[in-house]
Kinemage of the C-alpha trace (Angstrom):
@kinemage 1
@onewidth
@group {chain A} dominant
@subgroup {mainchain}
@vectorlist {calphas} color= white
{ca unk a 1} P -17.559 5.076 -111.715
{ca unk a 2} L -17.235 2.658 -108.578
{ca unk a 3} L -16.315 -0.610 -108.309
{ca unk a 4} L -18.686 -3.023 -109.822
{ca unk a 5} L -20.954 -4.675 -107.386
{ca unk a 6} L -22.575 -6.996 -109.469
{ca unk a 7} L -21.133 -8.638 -112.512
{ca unk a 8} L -23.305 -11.270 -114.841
{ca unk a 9} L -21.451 -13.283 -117.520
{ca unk a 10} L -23.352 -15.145 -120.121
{ca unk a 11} L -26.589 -15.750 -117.358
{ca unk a 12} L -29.290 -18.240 -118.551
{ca unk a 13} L -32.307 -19.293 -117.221
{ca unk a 14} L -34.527 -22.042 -118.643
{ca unk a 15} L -37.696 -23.313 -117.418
{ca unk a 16} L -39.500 -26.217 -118.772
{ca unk a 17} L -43.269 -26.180 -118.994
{ca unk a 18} L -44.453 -29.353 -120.320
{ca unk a 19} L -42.436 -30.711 -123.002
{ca unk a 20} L -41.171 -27.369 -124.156
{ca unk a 21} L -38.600 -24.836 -122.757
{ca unk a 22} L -38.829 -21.038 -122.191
{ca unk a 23} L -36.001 -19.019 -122.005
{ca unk a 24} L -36.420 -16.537 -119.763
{ca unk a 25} L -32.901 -14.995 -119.146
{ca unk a 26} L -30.930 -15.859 -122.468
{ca unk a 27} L -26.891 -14.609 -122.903
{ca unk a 28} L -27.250 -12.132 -120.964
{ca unk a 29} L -24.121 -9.755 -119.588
{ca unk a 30} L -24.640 -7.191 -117.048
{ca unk a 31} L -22.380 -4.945 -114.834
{ca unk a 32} L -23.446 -2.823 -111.952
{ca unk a 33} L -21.622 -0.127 -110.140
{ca unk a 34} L -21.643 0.155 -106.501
{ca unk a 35} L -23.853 2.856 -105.473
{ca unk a 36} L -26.266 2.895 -108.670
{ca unk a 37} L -29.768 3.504 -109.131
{ca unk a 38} L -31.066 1.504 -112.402
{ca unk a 39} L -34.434 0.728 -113.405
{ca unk a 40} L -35.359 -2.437 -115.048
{ca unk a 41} L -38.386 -1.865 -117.609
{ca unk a 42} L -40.508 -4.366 -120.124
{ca unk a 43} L -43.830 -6.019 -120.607
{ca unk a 44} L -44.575 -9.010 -118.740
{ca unk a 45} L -42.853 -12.159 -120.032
{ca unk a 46} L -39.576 -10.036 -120.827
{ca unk a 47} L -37.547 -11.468 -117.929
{ca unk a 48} L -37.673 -8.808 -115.098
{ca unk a 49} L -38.698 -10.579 -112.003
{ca unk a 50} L -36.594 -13.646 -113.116
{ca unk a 51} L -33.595 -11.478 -113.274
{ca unk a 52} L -34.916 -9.888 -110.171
{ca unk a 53} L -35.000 -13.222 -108.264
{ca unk a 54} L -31.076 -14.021 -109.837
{ca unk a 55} L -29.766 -11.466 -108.335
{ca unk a 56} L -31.444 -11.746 -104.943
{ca unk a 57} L -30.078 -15.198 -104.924
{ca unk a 58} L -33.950 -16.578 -104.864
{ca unk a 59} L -33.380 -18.382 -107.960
{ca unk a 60} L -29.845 -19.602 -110.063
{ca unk a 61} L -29.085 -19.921 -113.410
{ca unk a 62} L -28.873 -22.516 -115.894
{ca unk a 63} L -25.573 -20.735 -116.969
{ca unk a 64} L -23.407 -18.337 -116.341
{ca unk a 65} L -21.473 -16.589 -113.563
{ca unk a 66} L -23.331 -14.083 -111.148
{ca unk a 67} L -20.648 -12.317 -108.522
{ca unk a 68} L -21.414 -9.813 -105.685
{ca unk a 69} L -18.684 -7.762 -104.318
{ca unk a 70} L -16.232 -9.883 -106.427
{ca unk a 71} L -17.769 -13.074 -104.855
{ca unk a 72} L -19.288 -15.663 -107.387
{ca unk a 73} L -22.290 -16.272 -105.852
{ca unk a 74} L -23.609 -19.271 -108.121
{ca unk a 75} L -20.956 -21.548 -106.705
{ca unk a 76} L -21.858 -21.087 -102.943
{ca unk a 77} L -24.489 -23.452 -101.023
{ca unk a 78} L -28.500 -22.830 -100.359
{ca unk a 79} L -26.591 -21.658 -96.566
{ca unk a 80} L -24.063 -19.619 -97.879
{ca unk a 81} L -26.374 -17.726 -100.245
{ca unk a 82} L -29.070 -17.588 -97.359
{ca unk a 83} L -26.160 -15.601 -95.060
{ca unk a 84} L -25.140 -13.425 -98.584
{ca unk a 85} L -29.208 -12.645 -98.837
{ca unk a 86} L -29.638 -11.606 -95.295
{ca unk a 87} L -26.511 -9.262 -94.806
{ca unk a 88} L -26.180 -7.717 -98.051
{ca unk a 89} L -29.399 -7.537 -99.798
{ca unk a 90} L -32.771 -5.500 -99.085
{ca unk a 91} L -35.911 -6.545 -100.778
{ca unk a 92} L -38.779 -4.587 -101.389
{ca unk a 93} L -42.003 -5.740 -102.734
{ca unk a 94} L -45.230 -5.127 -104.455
{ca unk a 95} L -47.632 -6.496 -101.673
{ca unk a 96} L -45.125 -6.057 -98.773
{ca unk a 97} L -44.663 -9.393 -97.471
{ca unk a 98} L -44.936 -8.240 -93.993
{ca unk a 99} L -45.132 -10.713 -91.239
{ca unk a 100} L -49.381 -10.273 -90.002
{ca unk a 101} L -49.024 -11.496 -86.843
{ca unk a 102} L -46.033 -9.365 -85.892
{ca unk a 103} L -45.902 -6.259 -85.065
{ca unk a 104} L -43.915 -2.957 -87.127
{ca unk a 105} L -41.265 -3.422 -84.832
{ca unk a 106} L -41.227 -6.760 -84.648
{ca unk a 107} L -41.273 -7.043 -88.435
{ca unk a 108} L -38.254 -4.707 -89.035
{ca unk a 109} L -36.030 -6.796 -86.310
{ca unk a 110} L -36.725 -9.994 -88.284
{ca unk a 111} L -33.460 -9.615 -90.656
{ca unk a 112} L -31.576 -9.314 -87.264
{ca unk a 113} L -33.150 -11.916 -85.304
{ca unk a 114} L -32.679 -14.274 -87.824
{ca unk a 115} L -28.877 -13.332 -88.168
{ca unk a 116} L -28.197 -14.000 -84.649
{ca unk a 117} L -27.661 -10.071 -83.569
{ca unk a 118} L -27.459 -9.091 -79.669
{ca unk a 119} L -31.177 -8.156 -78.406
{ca unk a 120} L -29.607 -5.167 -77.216
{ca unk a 121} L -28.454 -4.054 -80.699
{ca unk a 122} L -31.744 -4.983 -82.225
{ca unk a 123} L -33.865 -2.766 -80.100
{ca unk a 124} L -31.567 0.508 -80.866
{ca unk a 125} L -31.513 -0.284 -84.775
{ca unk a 126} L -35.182 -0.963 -84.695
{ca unk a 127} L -36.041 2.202 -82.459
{ca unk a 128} L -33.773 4.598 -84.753
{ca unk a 129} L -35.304 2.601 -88.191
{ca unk a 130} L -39.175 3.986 -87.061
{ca unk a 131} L -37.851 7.410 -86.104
{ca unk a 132} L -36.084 7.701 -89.880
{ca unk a 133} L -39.661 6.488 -91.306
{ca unk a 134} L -41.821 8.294 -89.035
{ca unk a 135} L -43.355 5.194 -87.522
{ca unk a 136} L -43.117 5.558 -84.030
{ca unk a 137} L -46.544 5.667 -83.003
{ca unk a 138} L -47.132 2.848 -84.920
{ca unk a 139} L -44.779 0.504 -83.347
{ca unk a 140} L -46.974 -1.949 -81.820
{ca unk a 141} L -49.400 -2.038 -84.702
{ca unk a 142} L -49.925 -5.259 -86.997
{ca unk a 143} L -49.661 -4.756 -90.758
{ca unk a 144} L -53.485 -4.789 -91.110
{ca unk a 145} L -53.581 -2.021 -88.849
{ca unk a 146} L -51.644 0.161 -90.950
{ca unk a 147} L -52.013 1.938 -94.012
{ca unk a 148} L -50.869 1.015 -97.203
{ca unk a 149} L -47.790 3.592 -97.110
{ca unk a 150} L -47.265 2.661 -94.049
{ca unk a 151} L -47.115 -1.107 -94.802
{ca unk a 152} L -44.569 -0.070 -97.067
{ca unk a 153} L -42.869 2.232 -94.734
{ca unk a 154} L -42.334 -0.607 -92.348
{ca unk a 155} L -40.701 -2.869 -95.819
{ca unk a 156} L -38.157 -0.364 -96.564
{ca unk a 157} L -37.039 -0.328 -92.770
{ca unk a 158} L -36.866 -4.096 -92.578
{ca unk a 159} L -35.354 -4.799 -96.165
{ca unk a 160} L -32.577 -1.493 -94.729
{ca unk a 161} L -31.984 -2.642 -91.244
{ca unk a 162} L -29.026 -5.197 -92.160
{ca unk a 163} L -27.408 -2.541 -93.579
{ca unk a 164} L -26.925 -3.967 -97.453
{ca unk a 165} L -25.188 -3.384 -100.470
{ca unk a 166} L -28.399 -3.735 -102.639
{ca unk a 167} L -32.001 -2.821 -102.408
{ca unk a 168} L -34.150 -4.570 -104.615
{ca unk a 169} L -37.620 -3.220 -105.592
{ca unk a 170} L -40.276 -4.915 -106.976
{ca unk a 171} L -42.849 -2.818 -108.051
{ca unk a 172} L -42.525 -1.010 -105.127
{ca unk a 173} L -45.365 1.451 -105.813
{ca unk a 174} L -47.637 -1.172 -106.919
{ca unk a 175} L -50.843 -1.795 -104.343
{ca unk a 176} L -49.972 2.782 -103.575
{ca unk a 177} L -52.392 5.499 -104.565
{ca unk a 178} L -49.533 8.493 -106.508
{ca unk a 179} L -48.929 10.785 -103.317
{ca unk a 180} L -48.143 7.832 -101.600
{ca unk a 181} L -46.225 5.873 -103.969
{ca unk a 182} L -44.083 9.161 -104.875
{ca unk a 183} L -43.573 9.347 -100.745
{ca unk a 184} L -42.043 5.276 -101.188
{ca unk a 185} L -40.067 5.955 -103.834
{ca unk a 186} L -38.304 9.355 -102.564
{ca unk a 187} L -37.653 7.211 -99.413
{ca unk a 188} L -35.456 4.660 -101.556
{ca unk a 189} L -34.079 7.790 -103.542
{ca unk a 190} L -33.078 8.920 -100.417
{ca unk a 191} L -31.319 5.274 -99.742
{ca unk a 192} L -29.355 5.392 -102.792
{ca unk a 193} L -28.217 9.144 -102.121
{ca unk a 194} L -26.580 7.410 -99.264
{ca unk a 195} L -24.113 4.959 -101.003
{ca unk a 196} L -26.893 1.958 -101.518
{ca unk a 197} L -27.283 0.423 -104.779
{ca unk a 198} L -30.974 0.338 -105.723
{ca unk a 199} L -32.694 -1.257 -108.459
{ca unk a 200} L -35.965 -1.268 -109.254
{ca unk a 201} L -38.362 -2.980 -111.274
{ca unk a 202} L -41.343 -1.387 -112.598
{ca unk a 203} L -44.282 -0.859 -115.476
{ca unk a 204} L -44.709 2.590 -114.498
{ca unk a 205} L -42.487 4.370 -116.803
{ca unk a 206} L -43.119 7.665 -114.884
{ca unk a 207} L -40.733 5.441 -111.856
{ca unk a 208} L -38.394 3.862 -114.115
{ca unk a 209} L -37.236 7.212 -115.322
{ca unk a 210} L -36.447 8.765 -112.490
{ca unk a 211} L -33.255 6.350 -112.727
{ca unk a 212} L -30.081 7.120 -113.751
{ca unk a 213} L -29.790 4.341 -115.750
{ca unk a 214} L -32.859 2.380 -117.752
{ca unk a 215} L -32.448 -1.471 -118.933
{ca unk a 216} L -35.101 -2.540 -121.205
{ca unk a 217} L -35.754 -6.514 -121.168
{ca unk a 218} L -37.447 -8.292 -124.426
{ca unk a 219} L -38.011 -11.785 -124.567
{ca unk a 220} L -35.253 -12.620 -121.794
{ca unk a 221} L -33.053 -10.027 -123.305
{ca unk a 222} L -31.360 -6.702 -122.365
{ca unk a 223} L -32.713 -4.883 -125.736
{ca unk a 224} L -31.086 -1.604 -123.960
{ca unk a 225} L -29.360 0.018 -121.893
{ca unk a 226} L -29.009 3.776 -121.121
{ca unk a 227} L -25.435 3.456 -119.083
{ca unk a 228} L -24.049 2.391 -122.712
{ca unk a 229} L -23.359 4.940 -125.693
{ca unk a 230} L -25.388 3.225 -128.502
């Protein structure tokens, strides 16, 4: 197995709601190889888009340690975690989050405007990123001009086109009829065949076993996990 890419140690999250606290990450240890592909299953309330937003630095931890590539990543400031975010970590998400007033291309060069990269470089990355999604005729289109696979189509490029370690997926297939959420999730298959780590977070347990590895949350918990012999 590689390297691991992401380590948690003893990770807890607590959020108060009125005069009571919820745990919603609680002890929890977790170790990811580079180049992975795990799902992360449970009912709502078990702690999946929490851990979700942990490890894509949107949110820290009560407790714990979190490192990336060996880095502890709970130490560093809201601008060092902001640079860590944007170079080495994709997002994918339910309903997109797709700029409306830009267009696909200008949507997929967003990562790399906002990390300072040469307009020169941009253009090429963006012009080879719609030929690998088979989105060049729709280039100059706005997201509500689009279709919902294509929405997404135009997500995976931008959330790719920084090149990162990690793609996290949100209920990826979410707002997709089948066909076309079977067509977004072969796409990030076809990521993680390449070296990227992908995890993904989903009710559909149709998607979440397709993974090589399947961690089951309860109640801010890791109840299972396939990579270890029980």
């Amino acid at each position: 197995m590689s390297a691991a890419l992401i380590e948690l140690s003893g990770i807890e999250r607590v959020f108060h709601v009125g005069d009571s606290e919820v745990h919603a990450l609680h002890s929890l240890d977790l170790a990811i190889a580079a180049g992975e592909y795990v799902a992360v299953m449970g009912p709502s309330g078990s702690g999946k888009s929490t851990l979700l937003n942990l490890l894509g630095l949107l949110d820290r931890p009560n407790a714990g340690t979190y490192r990336l590539e060996g880095q502890d990543v709970t130490t560093l400031s809201q601008e060092e975690q902001a640079r860590v975010r944007s170079e080495r970590i994709g997002f994918v998400f339910q309903s997109f989050h797709l700029v409306p007033r830009l267009t696909a291309a200008e949507n997929i060069a967003l990562p790399m405007m906002l990390a300072g990269i040469a307009p020169q470089q941009r253009a090429a990355r963006v012009a080879q990123a719609l030929k690998d999604y088979g989105l060049e005729n729709r280039a100059d289109h706005r997201p509500d001009q689009l279709s919902g696979g294509q929405r997404q189509r135009v997500a995976i490029a931008r959330a790719t086109i920084m090149q990162p370690a990690v793609i996290l997926a949100d209920e990826p297939t979410g707002n997709l009829d089948r066909a076309t959420g079977d067509e977004v999730v072969r796409l990030l298959e076809a990521l993680n065949h390449r070296g990227v780590t992908l995890i993904v977070v989903s009710h559909d347990a149709s998607i979440g076993g397709r993974a090589r590895r399947q961690l089951l949350m309860e109640d801010g918990a890791l109840r299972h996990d396939s990579g270890i012999a029980s």
